[in-house]
N, C-alpha and C positions, 0 to 999 in steps of 0.2 A: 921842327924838332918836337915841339909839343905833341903836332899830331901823331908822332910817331911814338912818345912816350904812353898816348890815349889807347893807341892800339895794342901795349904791351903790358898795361895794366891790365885791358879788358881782357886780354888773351890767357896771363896769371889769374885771372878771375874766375875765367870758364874752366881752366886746368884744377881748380880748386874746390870748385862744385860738382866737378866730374869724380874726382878724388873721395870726398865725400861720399858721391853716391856707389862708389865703388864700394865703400868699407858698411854700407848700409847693410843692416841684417834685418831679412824677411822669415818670419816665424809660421807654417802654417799647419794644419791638422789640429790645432788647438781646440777644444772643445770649452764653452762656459757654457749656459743651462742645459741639462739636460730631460726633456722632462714627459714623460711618458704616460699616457692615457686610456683607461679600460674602462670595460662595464657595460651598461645595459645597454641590448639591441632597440628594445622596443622606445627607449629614449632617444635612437641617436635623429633622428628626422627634426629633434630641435635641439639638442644638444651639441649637434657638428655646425650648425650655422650660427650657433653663438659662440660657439668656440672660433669659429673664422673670422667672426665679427670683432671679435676681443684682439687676435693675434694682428689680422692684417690693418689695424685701425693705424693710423698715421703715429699714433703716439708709442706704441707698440712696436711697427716696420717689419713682421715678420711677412714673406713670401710664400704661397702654397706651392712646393716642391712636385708634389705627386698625390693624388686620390686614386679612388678606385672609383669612382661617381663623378664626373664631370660638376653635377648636382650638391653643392654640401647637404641640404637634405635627404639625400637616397645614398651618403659614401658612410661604410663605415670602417674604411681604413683611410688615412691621410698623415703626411707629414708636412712641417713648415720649419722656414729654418731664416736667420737673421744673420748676416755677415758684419761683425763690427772690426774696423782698423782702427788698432792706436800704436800711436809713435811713441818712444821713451828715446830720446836723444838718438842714435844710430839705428836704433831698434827697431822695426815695423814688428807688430802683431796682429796676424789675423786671426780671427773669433768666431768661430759656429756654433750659432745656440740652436737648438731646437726644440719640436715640439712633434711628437711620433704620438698617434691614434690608433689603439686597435680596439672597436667593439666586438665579446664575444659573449658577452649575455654579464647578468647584475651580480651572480653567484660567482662567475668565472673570475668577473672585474677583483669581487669584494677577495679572494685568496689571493690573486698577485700581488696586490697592494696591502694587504694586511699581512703578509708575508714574504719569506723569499723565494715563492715559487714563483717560475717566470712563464711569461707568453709571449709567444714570438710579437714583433714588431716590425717597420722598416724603419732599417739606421738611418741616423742622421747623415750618414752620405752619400743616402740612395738617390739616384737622380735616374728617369724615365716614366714607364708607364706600369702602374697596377693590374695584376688580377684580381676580381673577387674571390674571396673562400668559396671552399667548393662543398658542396655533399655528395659522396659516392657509396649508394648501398650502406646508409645509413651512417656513417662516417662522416666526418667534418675533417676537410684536407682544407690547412692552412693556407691562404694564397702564398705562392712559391718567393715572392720577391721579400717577406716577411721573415730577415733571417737574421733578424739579431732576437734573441732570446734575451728578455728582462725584466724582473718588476717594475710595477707603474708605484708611480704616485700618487694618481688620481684617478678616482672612479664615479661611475654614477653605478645608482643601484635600484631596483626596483622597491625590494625590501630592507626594512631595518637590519643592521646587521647586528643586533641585538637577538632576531627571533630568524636571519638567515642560518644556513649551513656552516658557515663559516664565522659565528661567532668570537667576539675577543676571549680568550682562553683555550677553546673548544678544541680539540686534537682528533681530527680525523687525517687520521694517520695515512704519512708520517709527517703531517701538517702542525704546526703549532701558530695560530693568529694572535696579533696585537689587537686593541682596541684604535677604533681608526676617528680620526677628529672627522666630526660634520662639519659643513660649514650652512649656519643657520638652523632652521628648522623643518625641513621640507621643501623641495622647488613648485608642485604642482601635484595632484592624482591623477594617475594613471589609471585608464580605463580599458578593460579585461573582457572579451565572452567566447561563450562557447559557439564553434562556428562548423557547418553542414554541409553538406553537397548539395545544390538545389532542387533534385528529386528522391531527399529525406523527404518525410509524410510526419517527423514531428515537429513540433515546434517551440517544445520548453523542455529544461533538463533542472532535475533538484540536486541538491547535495547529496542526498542519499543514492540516487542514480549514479550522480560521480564517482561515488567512493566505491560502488559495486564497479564500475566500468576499468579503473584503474586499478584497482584490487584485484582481478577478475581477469582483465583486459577486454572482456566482449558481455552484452545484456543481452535480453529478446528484447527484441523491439515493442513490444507489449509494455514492460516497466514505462517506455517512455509516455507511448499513445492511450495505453489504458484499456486495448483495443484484442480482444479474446483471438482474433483471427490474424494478429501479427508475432505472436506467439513462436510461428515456426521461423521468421525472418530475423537477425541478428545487427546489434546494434556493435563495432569496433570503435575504441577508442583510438587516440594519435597525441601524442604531448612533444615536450619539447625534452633536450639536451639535460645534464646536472649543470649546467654551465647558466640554467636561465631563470630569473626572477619570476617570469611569468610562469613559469612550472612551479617555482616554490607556492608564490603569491596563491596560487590555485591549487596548491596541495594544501596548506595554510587553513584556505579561507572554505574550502568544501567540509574540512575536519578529516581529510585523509591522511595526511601527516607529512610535515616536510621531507624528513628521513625514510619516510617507508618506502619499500620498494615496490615501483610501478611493473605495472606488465604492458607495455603502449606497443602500436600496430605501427607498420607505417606503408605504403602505395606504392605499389612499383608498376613505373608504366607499359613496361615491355611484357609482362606477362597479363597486365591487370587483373593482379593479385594483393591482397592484404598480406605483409608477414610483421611476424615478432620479432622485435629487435636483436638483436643478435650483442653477446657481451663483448666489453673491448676494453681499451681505454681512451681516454679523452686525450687527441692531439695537441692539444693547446698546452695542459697542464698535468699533463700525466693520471689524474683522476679513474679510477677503474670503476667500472659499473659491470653489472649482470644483466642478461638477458630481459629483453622486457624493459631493463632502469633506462635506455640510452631513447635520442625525441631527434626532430630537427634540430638544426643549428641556429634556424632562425624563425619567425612569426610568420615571415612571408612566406619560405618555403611549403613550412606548415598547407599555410593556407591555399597555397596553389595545387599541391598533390587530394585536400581533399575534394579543391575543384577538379579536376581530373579524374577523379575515381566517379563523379557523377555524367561524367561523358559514355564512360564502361553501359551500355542499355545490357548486357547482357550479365548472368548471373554471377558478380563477383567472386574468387575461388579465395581458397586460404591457402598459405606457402609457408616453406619453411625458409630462412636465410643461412646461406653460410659465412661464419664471419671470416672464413681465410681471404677467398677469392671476390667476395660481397655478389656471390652470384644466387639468385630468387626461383626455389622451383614449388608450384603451384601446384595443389592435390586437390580434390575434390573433397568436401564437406556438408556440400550442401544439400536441408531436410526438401527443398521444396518449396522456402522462402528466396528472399534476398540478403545482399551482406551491405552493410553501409560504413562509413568512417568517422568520425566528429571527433572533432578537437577540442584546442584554448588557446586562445590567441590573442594580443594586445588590439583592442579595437584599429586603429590607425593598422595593423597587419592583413586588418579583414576588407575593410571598405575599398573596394574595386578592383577584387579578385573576381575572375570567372567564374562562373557557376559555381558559387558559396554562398549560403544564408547565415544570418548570426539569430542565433539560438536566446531566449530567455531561459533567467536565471531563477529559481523557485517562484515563475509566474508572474518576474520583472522584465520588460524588454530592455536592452543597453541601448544608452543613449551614443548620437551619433552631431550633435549637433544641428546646424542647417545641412547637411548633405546625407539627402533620402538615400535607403541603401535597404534590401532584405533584409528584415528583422530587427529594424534599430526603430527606436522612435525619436523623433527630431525636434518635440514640445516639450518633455518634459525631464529634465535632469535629475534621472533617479540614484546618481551619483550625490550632485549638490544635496539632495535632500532627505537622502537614509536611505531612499524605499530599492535601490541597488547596490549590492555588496558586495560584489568582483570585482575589486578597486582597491590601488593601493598606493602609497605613497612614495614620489620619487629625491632620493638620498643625493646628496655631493658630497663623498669623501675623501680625505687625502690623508696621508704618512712622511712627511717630512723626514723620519727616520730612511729612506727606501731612497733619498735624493742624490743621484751619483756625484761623485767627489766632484767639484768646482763649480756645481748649480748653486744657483743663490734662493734658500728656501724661501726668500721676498718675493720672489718672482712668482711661485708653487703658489703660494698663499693667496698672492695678486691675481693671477690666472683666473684659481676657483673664484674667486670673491667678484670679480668682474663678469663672469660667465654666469654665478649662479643670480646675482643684479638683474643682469638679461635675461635670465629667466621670468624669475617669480614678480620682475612686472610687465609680463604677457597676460592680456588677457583672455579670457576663454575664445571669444569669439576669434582672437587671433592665432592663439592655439591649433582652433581647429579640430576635427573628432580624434577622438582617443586621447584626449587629457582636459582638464579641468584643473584653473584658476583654482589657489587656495583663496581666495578672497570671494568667490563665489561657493564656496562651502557653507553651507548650513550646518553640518556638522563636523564630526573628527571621530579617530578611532578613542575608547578608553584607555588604551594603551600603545600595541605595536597595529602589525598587519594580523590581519585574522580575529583579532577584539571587539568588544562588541560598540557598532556604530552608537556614539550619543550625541546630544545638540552642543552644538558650541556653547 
């Protein structure tokens, strides 16, 4: 009798937790952090690995969803996302925070985040596999999976955005910016040069050269070498996007002017021909430029096309481009010389590109660290110590204001504050070429980018 009352309790038991679980409610698509990330290219090879190091850290729990780089140093798209369940009596709620990366240069980053204009991203509930961005005939085609359009949070930036494009006030229309909080004072210097095909015959470029080549779009090759008999042979420049610090940085710091409008070249390899950029607008952010104003998308692209154009043994031609169809048709120009192409590029963009030399700066060679490379010198930090000036300093900004409804700005703050930690105590040697330890500086600017270097 007992045991048969044991089995009818236990049976009302199991009826009762069945019951229960019937009337249980599961909540999902829930969104809490949401938190989105731009800015500099030329920063992301340490910027994306401290940022991974920050998120997937045990105390953290976020998971990497998707990259476009197997590599967190070589991606510069990724998302991460953190699944959290909580009960409230019947209730289950599930919770997806995340964390969405896009770099598309320091200029780009600094306007999504300093305002509401947006750049694409992958949502928080992308799940597969990335493309990279693409360049097609001078265009930047966003990778396709990148479809959620939104302001960021958080950016890095190459330049102050005190003395960028997109300064707090500034209306470049129909643009209005905030002033965006720093966190600290600077992560590290960014190291910059001008980079060559490796059968260019020069091997230093001054400020005043620059500002003719960008102004200009093309020199004799004479201005550069000094040399009466190169006279008839033509030096091309190649820059980057409005999207990039390092364009600014080096509009900046030559004295040609952030805002001015460029006339850059860029390599096409199917005719191997040079043409001028053709006007459009900026994918990412709507941004319109002219002819001539528009660069690569990124450092390394940069770098690889003027490696290519040094393979052409035969006399480079000049082209026009059309911006409908991005298709390149090549004319004759030429006196009887050669045509050649040089850039600017983020060191770290240059160092182990094919047939490319990096170029000295008014008679400075750029430094490269311990890793020997064409045209760098490996002894002497002429960054650390004044006597190189193509250098600038790299920003952590964020907007709290720009934080989608149910992020916790604790988290925004936490993030940057932990990431930029991991940064600014690397030091040089671990860095690696194309940046430098602020604790290895000898000096600082008197004011922004482009001021004049004094000693600490």
């Amino acid at each position: 009798m007992k045991h048969t009352k044991s089995i009818l309790a236990a049976l009302v038991a199991a009826l009762s937790v069945g019951a229960a679980s019937a009337t249980t409610t599961k909540t999902n698509g829930v969104y809490g952090d949401q938190i989105f990330i731009a800015g500099s290219t030329a920063m992301a090879s340490k910027s994306m690995p401290a940022i991974d190091a920050y998120l997937t850290n045990v105390a953290q729990g976020y998971s990497k969803i998707a990259a476009d780089n197997a590599s967190a140093s070589s991606a510069k798209i990724a998302l991460y996302t953190k699944v959290v369940t909580t009960t409230n009596g019947s209730t289950v709620t599930i919770t997806t925070n995340g964390v969405s990366i896009h770099f598309i240069g320091s200029e780009g980053g600094t306007l999504v985040t300093a305002s509401k204009t947006t750049q694409p991203f992958l949502p928080i509930s992308f799940t597969g596999s990335v493309t990279k961005d693409a360049t097609v005939g001078g265009f930047v085609v966003p990778s396709a999976q990148c479809t959620y359009n939104t302001f960021a949070t958080i950016t890095f930036s190459d330049v102050n955005q005190a003395v960028g494009r997109f300064a707090a006030g500034s209306k470049t229309s129909p643009v209005k910016t905030v002033a965006l909080q720093e966190v600290g004072s600077g992560i590290n210097a960014v190291n910059f040069a001008f980079v060559a095909p490796t059968n260019f015959p020069g091997s230093n470029i001054t400020d005043q050269v620059a500002r003719e080549l960008l102004s200009v779009g093309y020199a004799p090759l004479s201005h550069i070498t000094g040399n009466a008999s190169d006279s008839n042979s033509t030096v091309y420049i190649t820059g980057r996007d409005i999207d990039s610090g390092t364009r600014s940085l080096t509009f900046i710091e030559t004295g040609f002017g952030l805002l001015s409008s460029a006339s850059q070249y860029m390599y096409d390899n199917t005719t191997g021909s040079f043409f001028k950029t053709v006007g459009g607008t900026n994918f990412f952010n709507g941004q319109s430029f002219t002819a001539g104003n528009g660069g690569y998308f990124s450092g390394g692209d940069l770098c690889t096309y003027v490696g290519n154009s040094a393979t052409n043994v035969g006399v480079i031609s000049i082209a026009t481009a059309n911006g409908t169809n991005n298709t390149v048709t090549p004319f004759s120009t030429n006196t009887g010389g050669k045509n050649y192409l040089i850039g600017y590029a983020g060191t770290a963009d240059i160092i182990g590109k094919t047939n490319t030399i990096a170029l000295s700066y008014n008679g400075v060679a750029p430094y490269s660290g311990t890793n020997s490379y064409a045209g760098f010198q490996t002894t002497n930090n002429g960054i650390a110590n004044g006597s190189y000036s193509l250098w600038s300093i790299e920003h952590l900004y964020y907007n709290l204001a720009n934080a989608p409804k149910g992020t916790l700005t604790n988290d925004i703050v936490n993030l940057a504050n932990g990431v930029y930690s991991t940064l600014t105590n690397t030091p040089t040697v671990t860095l690696g070429y194309g940046y430098t330890a602020l604790t290895d500086m000898k000096v600082k600017r008197s004011a922004y980018e482009g001021s004049t270097i004094i000693s600490k």
